[in-house]
C-alpha positions in Angstrom: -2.3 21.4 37.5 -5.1 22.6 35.5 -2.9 25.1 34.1 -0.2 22.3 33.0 -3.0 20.5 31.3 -4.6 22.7 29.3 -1.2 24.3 27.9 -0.2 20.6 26.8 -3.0 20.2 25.2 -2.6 23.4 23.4 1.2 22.9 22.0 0.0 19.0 21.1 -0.8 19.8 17.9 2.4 21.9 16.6 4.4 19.6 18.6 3.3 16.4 16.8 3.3 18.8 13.4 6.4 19.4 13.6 7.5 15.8 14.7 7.5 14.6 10.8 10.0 16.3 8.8 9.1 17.5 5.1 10.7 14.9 2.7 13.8 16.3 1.5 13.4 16.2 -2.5 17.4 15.2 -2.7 16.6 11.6 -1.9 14.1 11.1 -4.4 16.9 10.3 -7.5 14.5 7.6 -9.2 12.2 9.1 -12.4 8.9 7.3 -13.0 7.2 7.7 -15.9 3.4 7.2 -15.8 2.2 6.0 -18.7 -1.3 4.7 -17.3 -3.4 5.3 -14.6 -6.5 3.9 -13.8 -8.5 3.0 -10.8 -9.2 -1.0 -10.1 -10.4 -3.3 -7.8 -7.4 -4.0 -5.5 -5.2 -6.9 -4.6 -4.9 -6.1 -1.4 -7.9 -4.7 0.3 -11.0 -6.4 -0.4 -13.5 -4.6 -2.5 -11.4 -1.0 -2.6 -11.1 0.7 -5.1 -7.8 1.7 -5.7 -5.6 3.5 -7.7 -3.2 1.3 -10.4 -0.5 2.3 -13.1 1.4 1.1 -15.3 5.4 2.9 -15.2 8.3 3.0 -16.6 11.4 2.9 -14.6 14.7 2.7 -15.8 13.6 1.1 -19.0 11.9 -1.3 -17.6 8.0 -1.5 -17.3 6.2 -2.2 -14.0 2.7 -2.4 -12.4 2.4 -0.7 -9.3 -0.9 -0.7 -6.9 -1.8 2.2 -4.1 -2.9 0.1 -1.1 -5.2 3.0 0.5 -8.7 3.2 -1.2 -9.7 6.1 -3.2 -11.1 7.9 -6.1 -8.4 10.0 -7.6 -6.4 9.4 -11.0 -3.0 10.1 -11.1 -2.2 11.8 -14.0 0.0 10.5 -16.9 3.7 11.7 -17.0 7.2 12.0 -14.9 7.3 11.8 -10.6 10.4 11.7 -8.6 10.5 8.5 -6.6 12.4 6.5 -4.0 12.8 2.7 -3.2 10.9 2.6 0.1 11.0 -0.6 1.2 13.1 -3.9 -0.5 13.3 -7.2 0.1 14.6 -10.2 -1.4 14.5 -13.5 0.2 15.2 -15.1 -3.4 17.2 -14.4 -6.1 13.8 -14.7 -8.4 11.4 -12.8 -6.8 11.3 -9.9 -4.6 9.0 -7.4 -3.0 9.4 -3.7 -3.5 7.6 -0.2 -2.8 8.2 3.0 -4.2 7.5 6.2 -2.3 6.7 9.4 -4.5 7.4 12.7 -3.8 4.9 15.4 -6.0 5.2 19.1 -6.5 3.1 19.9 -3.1 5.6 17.9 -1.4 2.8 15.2 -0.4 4.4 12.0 -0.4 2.5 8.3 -1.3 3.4 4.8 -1.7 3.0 2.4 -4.6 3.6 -1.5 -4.4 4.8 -3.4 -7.3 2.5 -6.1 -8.5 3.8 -6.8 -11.9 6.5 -6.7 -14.1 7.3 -6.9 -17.7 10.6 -7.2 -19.9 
């Protein structure tokens, strides 16, 4: 029993590992251009710091918001993204996230909090 035990607990580790996938770079088709990147008080989390840009997708500028608190800037220029998450319960206002993908094959989440024409 013992045994059993103590070789679970050793193959835990890979085993949970190798339970998330790498993100296949294929399904990130969307370009976002950072133009700025700077780090703010959030809208989310109460007194975080947090990271914010302003983007360009598509030709159309956005603001999106990190909701995890941290330190780090994001430097200015091109990411390959995804729509994570979108939903639209009315036809004049909606709620989106965008997932990128950067060259180390991390992966991190941005929420839209503004938009511009």
């Amino acid at each position: 029993m013992k045994k059993a035990v103590l070789a679970l607990l050793l193959i835990a580790p890979s085993i949970s590992w190798a339970a998330k996938p790498a993100p296949n770079p294929a399904d990130y088709t969307i370009t976002v251009h950072v133009q700025a990147s700077r780090l703010a008080q959030s809208h989310y989390v109460n007194l975080a710091t947090v990271q914010q840009l302003t983007v360009v997708i598509d030709g159309k500028k956005y603001e999106l918001e990190e909701r995890y608190p941290g330190n780090d800037v994001l430097r200015v220029g091109d990411y390959k993204a995804r729509i994570a998450e979108d939903k639209t319960q009315r036809a004049y206002e909606y709620q989106r996230t965008y997932e990128f993908l950067f060259p180390d094959g991390q992966i991190r989440q941005y929420y839209v909090v503004g938009e511009e024409q």
